[in-house]
Structure formats: structure tokens, C-alpha cells
N, C-alpha and C positions, 0 to 999 in steps of 0.2 A: 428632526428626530430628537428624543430627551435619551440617547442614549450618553451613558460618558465618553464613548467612541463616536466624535464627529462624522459622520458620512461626508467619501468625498463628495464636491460640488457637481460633478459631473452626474455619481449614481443617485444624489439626491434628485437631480433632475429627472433622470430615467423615473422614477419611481412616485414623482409626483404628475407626470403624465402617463404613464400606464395606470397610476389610481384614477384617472379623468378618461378613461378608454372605455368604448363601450363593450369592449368585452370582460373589462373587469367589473365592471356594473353586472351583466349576464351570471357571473362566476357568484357574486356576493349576493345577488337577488336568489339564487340557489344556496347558499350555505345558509341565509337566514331564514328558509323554509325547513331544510332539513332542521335546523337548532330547532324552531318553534313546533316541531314533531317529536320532540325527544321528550320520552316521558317526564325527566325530570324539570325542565324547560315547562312544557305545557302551556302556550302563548306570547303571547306580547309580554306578560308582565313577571313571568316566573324567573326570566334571567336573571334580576337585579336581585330574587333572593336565593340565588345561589350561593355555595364557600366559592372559597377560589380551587380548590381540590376539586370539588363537581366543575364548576367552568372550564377545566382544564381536560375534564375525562369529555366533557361534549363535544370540547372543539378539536381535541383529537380524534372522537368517533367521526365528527363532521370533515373533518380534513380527507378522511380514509374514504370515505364515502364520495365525496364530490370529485375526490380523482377519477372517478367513474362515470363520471357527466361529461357527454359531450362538449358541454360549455367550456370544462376547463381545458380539453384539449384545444379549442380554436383560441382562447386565453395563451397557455402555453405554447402556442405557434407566433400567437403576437409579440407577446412577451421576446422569444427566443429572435427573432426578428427585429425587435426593437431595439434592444442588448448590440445584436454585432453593427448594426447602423449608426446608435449613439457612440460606440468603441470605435468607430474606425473614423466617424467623424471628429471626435474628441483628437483622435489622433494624429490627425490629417491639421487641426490647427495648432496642436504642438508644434508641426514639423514646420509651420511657416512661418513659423515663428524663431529655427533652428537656427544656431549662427553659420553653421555650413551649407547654409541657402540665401545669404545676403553677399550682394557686393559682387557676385557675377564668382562664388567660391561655391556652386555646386556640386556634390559628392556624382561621382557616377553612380550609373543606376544601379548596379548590382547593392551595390555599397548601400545605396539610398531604401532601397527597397529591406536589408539587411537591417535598416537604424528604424525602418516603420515594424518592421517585424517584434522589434527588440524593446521596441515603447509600446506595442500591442501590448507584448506580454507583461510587462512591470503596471499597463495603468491598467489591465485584468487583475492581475494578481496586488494591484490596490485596491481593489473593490474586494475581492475573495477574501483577503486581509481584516478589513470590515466586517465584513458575515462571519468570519470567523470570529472575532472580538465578543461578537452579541451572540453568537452559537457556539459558545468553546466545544459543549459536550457531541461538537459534530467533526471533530478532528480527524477521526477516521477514515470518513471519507476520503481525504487525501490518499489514503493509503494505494487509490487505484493514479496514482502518479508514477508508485513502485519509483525508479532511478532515474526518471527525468528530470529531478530536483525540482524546485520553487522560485516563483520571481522571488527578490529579494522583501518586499515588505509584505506576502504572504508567509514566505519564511520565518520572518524577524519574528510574526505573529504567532507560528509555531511553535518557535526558540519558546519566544517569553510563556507559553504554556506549558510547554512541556519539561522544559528543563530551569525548573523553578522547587527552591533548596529553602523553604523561610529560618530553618535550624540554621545552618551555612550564612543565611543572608546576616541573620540576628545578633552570630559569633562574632562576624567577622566588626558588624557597629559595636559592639559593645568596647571588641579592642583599639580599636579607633579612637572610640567617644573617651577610653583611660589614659592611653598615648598615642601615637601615630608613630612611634618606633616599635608599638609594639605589632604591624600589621607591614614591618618591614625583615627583610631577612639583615643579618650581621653581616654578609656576602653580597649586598645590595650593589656594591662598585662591579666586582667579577660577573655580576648577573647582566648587566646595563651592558658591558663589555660583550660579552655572548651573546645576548640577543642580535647586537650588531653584524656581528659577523654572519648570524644565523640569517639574516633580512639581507644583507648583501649575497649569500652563499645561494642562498635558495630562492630569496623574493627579489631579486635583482631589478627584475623585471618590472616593480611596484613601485609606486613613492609612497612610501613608507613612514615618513617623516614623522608626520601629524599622529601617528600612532606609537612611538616607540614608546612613548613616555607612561599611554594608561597600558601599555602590554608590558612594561618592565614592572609596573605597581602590581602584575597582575601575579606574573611569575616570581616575585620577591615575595609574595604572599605564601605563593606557593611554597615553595622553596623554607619558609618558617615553618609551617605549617607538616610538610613531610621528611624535611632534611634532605639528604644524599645529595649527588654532585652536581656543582652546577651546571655540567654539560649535559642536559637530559632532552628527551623528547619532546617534553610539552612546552619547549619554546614556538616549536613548529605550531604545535596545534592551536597554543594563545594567541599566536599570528593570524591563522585563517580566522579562527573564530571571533578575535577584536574586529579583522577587517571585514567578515561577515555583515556581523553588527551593524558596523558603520555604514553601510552600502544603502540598509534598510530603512535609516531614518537620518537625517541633518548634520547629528550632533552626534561624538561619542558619549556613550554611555558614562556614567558613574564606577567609580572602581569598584562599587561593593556588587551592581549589578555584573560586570565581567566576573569577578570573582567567582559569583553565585551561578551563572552560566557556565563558565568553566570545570565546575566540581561537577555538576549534574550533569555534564555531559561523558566526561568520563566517568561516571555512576550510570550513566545511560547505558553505555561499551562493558562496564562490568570489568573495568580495566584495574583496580585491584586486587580481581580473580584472576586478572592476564600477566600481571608483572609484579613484581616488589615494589612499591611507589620510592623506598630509599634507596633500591640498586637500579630498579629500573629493567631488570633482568626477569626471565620468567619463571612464576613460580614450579617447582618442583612437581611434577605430575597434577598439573593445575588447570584450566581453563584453556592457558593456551596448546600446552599438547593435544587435548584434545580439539582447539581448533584444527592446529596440524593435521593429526587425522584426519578429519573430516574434508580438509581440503583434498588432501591425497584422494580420496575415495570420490569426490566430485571430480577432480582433474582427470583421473584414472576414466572415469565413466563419458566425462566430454571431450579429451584427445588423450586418447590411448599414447599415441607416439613421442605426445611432448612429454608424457608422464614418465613413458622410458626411456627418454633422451637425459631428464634429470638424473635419473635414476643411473644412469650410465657411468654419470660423474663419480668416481672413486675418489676417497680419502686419502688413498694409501700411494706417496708418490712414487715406491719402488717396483709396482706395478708396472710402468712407463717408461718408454725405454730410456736411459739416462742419455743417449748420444743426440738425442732430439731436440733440441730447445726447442719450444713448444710455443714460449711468451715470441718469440720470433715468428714461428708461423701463423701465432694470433696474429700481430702486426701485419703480414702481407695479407690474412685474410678482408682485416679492416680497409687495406688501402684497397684492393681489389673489390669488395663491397662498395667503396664508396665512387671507384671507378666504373665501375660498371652498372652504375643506375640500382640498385636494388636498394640502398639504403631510402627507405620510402616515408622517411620524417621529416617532415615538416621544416623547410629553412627556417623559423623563429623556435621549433626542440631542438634544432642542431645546434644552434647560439646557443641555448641554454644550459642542454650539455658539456658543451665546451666550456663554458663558464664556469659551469660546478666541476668538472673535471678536475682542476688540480686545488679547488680547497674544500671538495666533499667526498670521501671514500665511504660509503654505508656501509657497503660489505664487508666482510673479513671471515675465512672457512678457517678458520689455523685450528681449532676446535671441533672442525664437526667429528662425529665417530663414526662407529661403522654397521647404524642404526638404519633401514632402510628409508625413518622417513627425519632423519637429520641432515638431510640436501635441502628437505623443505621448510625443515624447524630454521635453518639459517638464511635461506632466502626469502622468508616472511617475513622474518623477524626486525630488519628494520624498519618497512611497510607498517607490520604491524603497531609497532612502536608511535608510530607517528601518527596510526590513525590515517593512512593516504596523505597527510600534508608533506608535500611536499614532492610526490611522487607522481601527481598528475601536471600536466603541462600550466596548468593556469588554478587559483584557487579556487574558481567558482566551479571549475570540476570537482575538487575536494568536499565541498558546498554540497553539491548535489549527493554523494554517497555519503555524506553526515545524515543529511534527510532524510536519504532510505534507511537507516539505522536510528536516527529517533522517531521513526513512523514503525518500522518493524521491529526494533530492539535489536537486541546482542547475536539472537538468531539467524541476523542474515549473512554476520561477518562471513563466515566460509565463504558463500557465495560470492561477495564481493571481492574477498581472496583469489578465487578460483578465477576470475570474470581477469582480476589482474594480472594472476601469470598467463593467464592466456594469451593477453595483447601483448607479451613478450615471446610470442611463438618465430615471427620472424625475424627478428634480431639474432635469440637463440641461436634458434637452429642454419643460420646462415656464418655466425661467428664461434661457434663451438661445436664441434665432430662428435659421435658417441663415442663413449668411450673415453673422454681428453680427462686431465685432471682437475683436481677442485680450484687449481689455482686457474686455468683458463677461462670456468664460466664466471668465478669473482672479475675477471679484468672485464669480461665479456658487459655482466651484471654493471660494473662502475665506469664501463666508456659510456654505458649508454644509460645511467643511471637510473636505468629502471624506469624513465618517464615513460608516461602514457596517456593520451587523450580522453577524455571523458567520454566521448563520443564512444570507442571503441569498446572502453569498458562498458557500457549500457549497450553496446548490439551484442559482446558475447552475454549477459548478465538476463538479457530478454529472450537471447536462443536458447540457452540450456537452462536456465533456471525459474523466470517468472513465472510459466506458467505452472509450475509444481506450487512456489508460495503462493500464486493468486488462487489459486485451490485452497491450498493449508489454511489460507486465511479466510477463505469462505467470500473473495473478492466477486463482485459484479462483473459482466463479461464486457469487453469495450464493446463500442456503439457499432465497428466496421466486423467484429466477429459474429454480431448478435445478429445485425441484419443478413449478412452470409445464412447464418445457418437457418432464418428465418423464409429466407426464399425457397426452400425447400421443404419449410418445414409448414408451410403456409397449403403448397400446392399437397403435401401429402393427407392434411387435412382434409381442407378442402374434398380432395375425393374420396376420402373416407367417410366424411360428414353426407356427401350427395348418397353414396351406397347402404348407408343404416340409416337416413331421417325415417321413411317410413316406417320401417321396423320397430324403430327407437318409441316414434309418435306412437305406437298402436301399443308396446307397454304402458307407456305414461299415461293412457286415458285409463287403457286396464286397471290400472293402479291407481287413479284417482276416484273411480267408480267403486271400487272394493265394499263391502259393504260392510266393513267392521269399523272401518275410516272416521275418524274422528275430523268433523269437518272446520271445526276449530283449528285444529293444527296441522289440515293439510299445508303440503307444500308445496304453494302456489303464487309467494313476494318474486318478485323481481329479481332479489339476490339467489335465487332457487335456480329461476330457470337459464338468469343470466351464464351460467357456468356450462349452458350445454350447448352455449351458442357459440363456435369457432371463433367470431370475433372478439369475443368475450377470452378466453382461451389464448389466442396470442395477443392480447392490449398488453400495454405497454406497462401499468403499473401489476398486471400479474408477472410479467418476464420478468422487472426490477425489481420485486418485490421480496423474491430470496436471493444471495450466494448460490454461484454456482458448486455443485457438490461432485460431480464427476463429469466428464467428458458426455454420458450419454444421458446425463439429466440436465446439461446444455444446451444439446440438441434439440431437444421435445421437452418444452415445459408447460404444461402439466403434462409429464408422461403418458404414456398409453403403450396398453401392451401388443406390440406388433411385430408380425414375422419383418423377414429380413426383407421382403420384396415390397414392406407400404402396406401390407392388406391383415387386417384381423384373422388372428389365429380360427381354425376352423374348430378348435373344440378349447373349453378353458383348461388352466394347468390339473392335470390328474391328481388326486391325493397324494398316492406314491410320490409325485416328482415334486411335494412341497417340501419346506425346509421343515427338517426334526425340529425335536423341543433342542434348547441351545442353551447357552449361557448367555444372560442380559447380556445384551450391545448396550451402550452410551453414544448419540449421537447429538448433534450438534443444528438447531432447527434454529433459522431467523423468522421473529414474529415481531411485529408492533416494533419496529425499531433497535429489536435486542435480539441479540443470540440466547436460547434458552437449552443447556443441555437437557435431554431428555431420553430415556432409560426406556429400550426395548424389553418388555418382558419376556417370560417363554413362553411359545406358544406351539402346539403340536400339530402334525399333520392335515387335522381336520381344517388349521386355517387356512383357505385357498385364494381369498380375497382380501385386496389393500385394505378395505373400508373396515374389513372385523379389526383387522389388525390395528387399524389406526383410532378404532373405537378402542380396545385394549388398553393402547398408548395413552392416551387422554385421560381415562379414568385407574391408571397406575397411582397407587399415592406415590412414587417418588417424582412424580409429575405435577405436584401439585402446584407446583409457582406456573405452570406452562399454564394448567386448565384456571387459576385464577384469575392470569393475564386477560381469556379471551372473555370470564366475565366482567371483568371491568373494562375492558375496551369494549364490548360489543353487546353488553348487557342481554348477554343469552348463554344458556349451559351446551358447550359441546354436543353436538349428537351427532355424530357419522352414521351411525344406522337405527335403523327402527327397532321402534320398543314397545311390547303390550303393557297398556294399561288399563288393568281389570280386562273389560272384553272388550275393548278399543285399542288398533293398534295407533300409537304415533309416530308420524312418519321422520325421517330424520331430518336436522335443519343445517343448514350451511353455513360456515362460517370462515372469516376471513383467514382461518389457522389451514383450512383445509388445502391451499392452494402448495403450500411449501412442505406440509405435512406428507402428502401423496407424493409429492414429488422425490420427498428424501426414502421413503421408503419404495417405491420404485426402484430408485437406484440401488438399495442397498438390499431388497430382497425380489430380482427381476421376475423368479418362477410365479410369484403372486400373480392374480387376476386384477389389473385395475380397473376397478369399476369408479373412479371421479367422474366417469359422464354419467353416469347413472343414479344420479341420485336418490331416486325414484324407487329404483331396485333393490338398494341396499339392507338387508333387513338379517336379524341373527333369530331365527323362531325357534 
């Protein structure tokens, strides 16, 4: 490959034998027929004088089209096939090569099995790394990762895309290239000093060593750069994120790269709408109250009880009875917790805790007031501070929710919020009584310093939350939900298809016989009829082809409007039961690779069917970038239904927009009649 991005040795092999496969032969002997069909192609010899603007619009029509050949489905079996045998082989001679397999110093199997698992994913997510290099503008896709994080040289690959500053990058050489005192703080000894303690306190667990040096050049920068004291947060987070880094590729990084990584990730977080960067404190009715908020209202809605257990917590210690010591009956609580088996953390979090026990206190309430959601504003707030470093058991859990926030943005904090008190439900509520004072859930909160596994945070983070964002974001449904809903959704087909073919058959000759028919532009291509064929219907590049948009345009896609038992309504929606004229809707349609908002106009009573409606849609001017799109990908104008011209009618023609088009308006106006299997039928006279 001539790319600047070497391919590993491995996927260059995969790729130079799947091009010598004869199904890739089958797949390319079909895409150079469709090319040599394309009007502006027009043979053997018209490609060479193409622009490169037309070559580009061909081979994406051509791309869109041959996913619809059988050829490339037995292609894409091979392919897929070939992929997990060359990976597991690839993998298989790593490990005999492992030095915990020579000399009779075999791992046990669990163990062993754990180290193939773990070199699966890193030389996958080496190859993904790759594609991603040569496809930046396909980053997105990750997005259905959601909080399972990234191998680490898929990550790295991320990082260096996303969170890239060339302003930041440029500032920081120029001060360099004047002096190199000037890209140092006058504090540089007390920085070097703190970091240390911060790497022992927190990262104990690490060897650290080989790093302290570009992560102290990183945070002395900082530290000139915004002032304030040097005991701040973002030692933690230049930690995880140095040792990220490093995970990824050989060699640390350059200081000017950490630099430039480090600013844009907290410009990622929006973390100088979150805090003061010189106190480090939060801004005054800013970003982060309103995070607060918002978590409250998520916690509130996915455990009621934890939410008023906080809540319980009073400020005010003359509430209490004074004859109680209380920090005493903490005490026997904990010893009895730990005597009686409940304490359920992990022997390597119990060491760690105890470690940071006596040189890390986060919390401190001396300040909270008597604000219902100032329990919450103090018990985030040092989480929030750090960005999670520091707070989950191991950094590559950190890793992982940085991911979900440079893939989602600032948007997901709550959630991730939320997902983390939650995994403090059992510790809570087994070491603090409702009702106790502020000073018990602080001891509570700093015995067990809030650690928490990654793990835990991503099962509550996928029970109460994913599926709401994978919605919001218009995400693809995974492969084990699709097929579920598929088995069901195949057989209710199916017998729907067996109970209307004839009926259906005996319009569509009607209709092709018409005698005003313009036999030029009947509709009779392949892509015509292809759409009324079930199997047509549920393939795989119509499923993948939009974002899911609701729960019940996941279900059945391409919609159909059907009673609740499987069986076609027995008369269409009545005029009365259709939707009045409205206020434009704005919705959100995936076509050709892009999300296109586009603008429901009004339309009245009389409209009873998808097909008017979505004829409407199409020819709206504030649609216009939508209906350009599908003539330049598909070099044909929109027509969902039929049109007279002069004393001929023309029938309507198909198009690749129809299939996500129907489907969103489905969803979002059910009383309509969908007529998508009808193409034939569709007509506004």
C-alpha cells in the first residue's frame, strides 16, 4: 500500500489474498459492468476521461448498488471468515512465541486463555487503527462501542484525531523555539514534588518511572500557562493521559504532542465551563450545576432509594443527637461489614484503598448548604475534578470513559455521573443509615474512596442509559438485537406476503396495462420491483442502512402499517383519524452516508398516505440539499408518486432515499397508510 500509514504485516497479507479469491474476482467482474453502464462512463474507454469529482460520484453509485448482488454477499461471508482465521492464527503464533510458555513456565489456562483474549483485541484493534488512519471521516462509527473503550492503538488513533489543537500545538513551539524557560512554570521544583506524591498516592499500583519526566514538562506548562495552585487536578488526568499515550505506540510522545492532547481534551469536557482553570473550583451557576442537576434527575429516575438515601444526609449537625458518636458506630459498622463477608471488593481495591487511605482525603462537606442538590454538588465534585482519574480501580477503566466522551462529547458526563454513584450503592447504603450526618457519608465516601470498576460502571451505564443515547444519536442496532427482532419479524412477513401476493399481483398488472401509461417510464427496473420482494425488505444493507429512530421503527423496517395481531388493517386510516395541519416537524433522515435534517411541512387532513407525504417532503425547498443529494448519487429526480404529463401519466420511480424516508415517517406519523410495498399504486390525481 502507498499509504503514509504502513499496514500491519499481518492485514496486508489478509488483503493481498482475499484480492487473489475468487470471490473477489465475482464482486469486481460485477462492479466493472455496473461502471461501464453508467451513463457518464459509457464503455471501456469513457472512464479515463472522467474528473476525479465524476469517478468519485460513479464509484459511490457503484458501491451502493453491488451491495445488492448476491456476489457480494458470498464475498462478505468470505471475507468475514477469513478475517477471524487469519486473527486467531496471527494470534496463536504470538503466544508461542510468549515468554510464559518457554522453560516448562506455562500460565494456567484460565490465565492463558485471558492473555489470547487480550492479544485478540489489541492486534484487532491494530488493524481498525489502520482503517481508521486512511478513513478518518469514518470515526463515527465507533460510536456503537458506546463505554466499552478501545484497544489501545485504535484509541491512540482516535486521540490523535480528535483531539488535535494546531493553534495550541504552534503556541506552544514558538515558546520553546524563544526559550525553553519560557514553556516552564517558576514553580517547576513544587510541581515535580506533587506529581510524585500524586503517582505514589493514586498510581501506586504503576511504575511510573519512565514517565514522570514528559508528565511534569507537561503539567509545568500548564501551570504557566493558567496560574493557580499547584495542588490541582490535572495532575491526575496528565497521568492517565501520558500513560494512555504510551500504551499505544513504543516511544513517548514529544512534549508539544502531550501538551496539545491535554488542552483538547479538556476542551473536549468543556471543563472551563466546568471550573475556574486558576481555582479550579466551579464556576458560579455554570456548566457544572447544571451537570448536578441533571444527574439528580437521572439518579432520581434509575434508583429512587439511593437518591433519597443522599438526600437523607443533613448538614446541619444539631439535628443529631449530640449523646451518639456516630464516627464510632461508623467504625463497628465497617468492622462488622468486613466481618461478615459483605464487603464485596476485590482483594487488589481493598489494597488500594488502604493505600490511599491515609495520604488521600477527596472529600470534605464542611461547606455543603442546605440546598437539596448540594449532597450531590459535593460528592461529584471531586470525580468530577479529575475527570474519573483516579476514581476507577485501574487507569485503563479511566481510558475507557474518556472514549465515551471523545466519541459523544460533554453530553454524556451525567450519564457517566450517574452510572458512578450508582456503583456506590452497596458500600453506601451498608456503611451509612438514612438520616446520619454529613460527616458519616464523608468517612463513608473516603474509606472506600469512591473506587469503582469499570466493569460495573459500563453494566449500570448500558442498563439505564445506552439505549436512550444510542437512539439520540441515531446509532445502528447491535447485531444480537437485530437478529432477535428479525426472527419475528421475518415470519410476520412472510405471512403477510403469502396472504396479499395475489391481490397485490392482480393491481400491478392493472396498473401496468393502464392505457394512458407512458411505456417509457413504466416502472419495470429491477430496483422497482426489487422492494416488494420480502427478501428485498429484510437484506441486510436496507436494515443497516438507517439509525434506528424509535423502538417501533426497529422492529419492522421498512414499516408497514399493521394491527396489533400481524394482519393488515381491514380498512385504510379514515380522514377524520389523520393528523391536522401542524407546525413543521424537523427531522433527522440518514442518506448516502450522512444525516440530512429535513423539515416536515403542513399538511392537512386529506393526506392519508406515507407516499403523498413523503412526496411533499422531497419537493419542500427547505429540503433542498436532501433532494440534491439523491440526484447526484443516483442520477434520477425523486418521485414517490405518480405525476401526469400532458395526457400520460408517469409512474413513480424508486429511489435509494425511499427506504429510511418511509421508515422515519412511519414512526413519527403511525395514523398514515404505508403504502412502500406499493409502488405501483401510489399516485396524487
Amino acid at each position: 500500500m502507498s499509504d503514509a500509514v504502513n499496514a500491519p504485516p499481518w492485514l496486508e497479507a489478509i488483503r493481498q489474498e482475499v484480492l487473489a479469491s475468487q470471490e473477489w474476482a465475482g464482486v469486481f467482474e460485477v462492479a466493472q459492468q455496473l461502471a461501464k453502464k453508467h451513463p457518464n462512463v459509457n464503455g471501456d474507454e469513457g472512464w479515463s476521461k472522467l474528473t476525479l469529482e465524476d469517478k468519485e460520484t460513479v464509484i459511490s453509485l457503484v458501491e451502493d448498488k453491488i451491495r445488492k448482488d448476491p456476489k457480494f454477499a458470498e464475498f462478505s461471508q468470505h471475507l468475514s471468515k477469513h478475517v477471524d482465521r487469519a486473527l486467531q492464527e496471527h494470534v496463536q503464533s504470538l503466544a508461542s512465541i510468549s515468554p510464559h510458555r518457554v522453560k516448562g513456565n506455562d500460565l494456567p489456562s484460565n490465565r492463558r486463555l485471558d492473555l489470547d483474549n487480550r492479544q485478540l483485541t489489541q492486534v484487532a484493534g491494530e488493524g481498525a487503527g489502520y482503517l481508521l488512519a486512511r478513513w478518518p471521516d469514518q470515526w463515527q462509527e465507533l460510536k456503537a462501542v458506546g463505554i466499552r473503550g478501545l484497544p489501545h492503538c485504535l484509541r491512540n488513533e482516535l486521540w490523535k484525531l480528535r483531539l488535535l489543537d494546531v493553534k495550541e500545538r504552534n503556541m506552544f513551539l514558538t515558546l520553546q523555539a524563544g526559550n525553553r524557560l519560557h514553556v516552564l512554570s517558576d514553580r517547576d521544583p513544587e510541581i515535580s514534588k506533587y506529581l510524585r506524591s500524586v503517582m505514589d498516592a493514586e498510581f501506586g499500583a504503576y511504575d511510573l518511572v519512565s514517565l514522570q519526566v514528559p508528565c511534569k514538562s507537561v503539567l509545568s506548562y500548564l501551570h504557566k500557562k493558567f496560574g493557580g495552585p499547584v495542588e490541582n487536578p490535572l495532575h491526575a488526568i496528565v497521568v492517565v493521559l501520558v500513560w494512555s499515550i504510551y500504551q499505544g505506540q513504543s516511544e513517548v510522545p514529544v512534549t508539544v504532542t502531550l501538551v496539545e492532547r491535554s488542552l483538547t481534551l479538556l476542551d473536549e469536557v468543556h471543563y472551563s465551563e466546568l471550573f475556574d482553570i486558576g481555582s479550579f473550583l466551579p464556576r458560579p451557576n455554570g456548566l457544572y450545576d447544571r451537570t448536578v442537576k441533571a444527574v439528580c434527575g437521572l439518579l432520581e429516575e434509575a434508583n429512587p432509594d439511593l437518591y433519597r438515601l443522599f438526600l437523607s444526609c443533613s448538614g446541619h449537625r444539631e439535628e443529631h443527637d449530640p449523646q451518639k458518636d456516630e464516627m464510632s458506630l461508623f467504625a463497628e459498622r465497617v468492622e462488622a461489614w468486613k466481618a461478615q463477608g459483605k464487603d464485596r471488593r476485590s482483594k487488589q481495591k481493598q489494597d488500594l484503598c488502604e493505600a490511599r487511605y491515609s495520604k488521600h482525603v477527596p472529600w470534605n462537606f464542611t461547606a455543603v448548604g442546605t440546598s437539596s442538590t448540594d449532597v450531590f454538588f459535593h460528592v461529584l465534585l471531586p470525580v468530577i475534578q479529575n475527570m474519573f482519574a483516579g476514581y476507577l480501580s485501574t487507569m485503563e477503566g479511566t481510558c475507557c470513559l474518556w472514549d465515551c466522551l471523545v466519541l459523544f462529547g460533554q453530553d454524556v458526563l451525567p450519564h457517566l455521573a450517574t452510572s458512578f454513584l450508582l456503583c456506590l450503592e452497596d458500600s453506601i447504603k451498608e456503611l451509612v443509615p438514612p438520616s446520619s450526618s454529613l460527616q458519616v457519608l464523608e468517612a463513608a465516601l473516603n474509606f472506600t474512596q469512591g473506587i469503582v470498576d469499570v466493569m460495573d460502571v459500563q453494566t449500570e451505564f448500558e442498563r439505564h442509559f445506552w439505549m436512550q443515547i444510542r437512539k439520540a444519536h441515531h446509532l445502528r442496532k447491535s447485531r444480537e438485537d437485530m437478529l432477535n427482532s428479525l426472527i419475528g419479524s421475518d415470519q410476520r412477513r412472510t405471512r403477510q406476503f403469502n396472504e396479499q401476493q395475489s391481490h397485490t399481483q392482480a393491481k400491478v398488472e392493472q396498473a401496468r396495462v393502464h392505457p394512458n401509461f407512458s411505456s417509457k417510464d413504466t416502472q419495470t427496473e429491477m430496483e422497482v420491483t426489487e422492494e416488494e420482494d420480502p427478501q428485498r425488505i429484510l437484506s441486510e444493507e436496507v436494515i443497516f442502512a438507517a439509525p434506528a429512530f424509535s423502538s417501533q421503527a426497529q422492529d419492522d423496517a421498512p414499516p408497514t402499517h399493521r394491527t396489533k395481531d400481524s394482519r393488515e388493517p381491514l380498512r385504510p386510516v379514515h380522514i377524520s383519524e389523520a393528523p391536522v395541519q401542524r407546525a413543521k416537524d424537523v427531522l433527522e433522515l440518514w442518506y448516502a452516508r450522512k444525516i440530512f435534517s429535513i423539515t416536515i411541512p403542513n399538511f392537512s387532513a386529506s393526506v392519508k398516505r406515507l407516499s403523498l407525504l413523503a412526496d411533499k417532503v422531497i419537493n419542500l425547498p427547505e429540503n433542498e440539499e436532501l433532494f440534491s443529494a439523491v440526484v447526484q448519487h443516483e442520477k434520477k429526480i425523486p418521485c414517490p408518486v405518480a405525476r401526469f404529463q400532458g395526457s400520460n401519466l408517469r409512474l413513480p420511480k424508486t429511489s435509494n432515499v425511499d427506504v429510511p424516508l418511509f421508515q422515519l415517517l412511519a414512526s413519527k406519523y403511525p395514523r398514515l397508510e404505508n403504502d412502500f410495498r406499493k409502488p405501483m399504486m401510489r399516485c396524487e390525481i
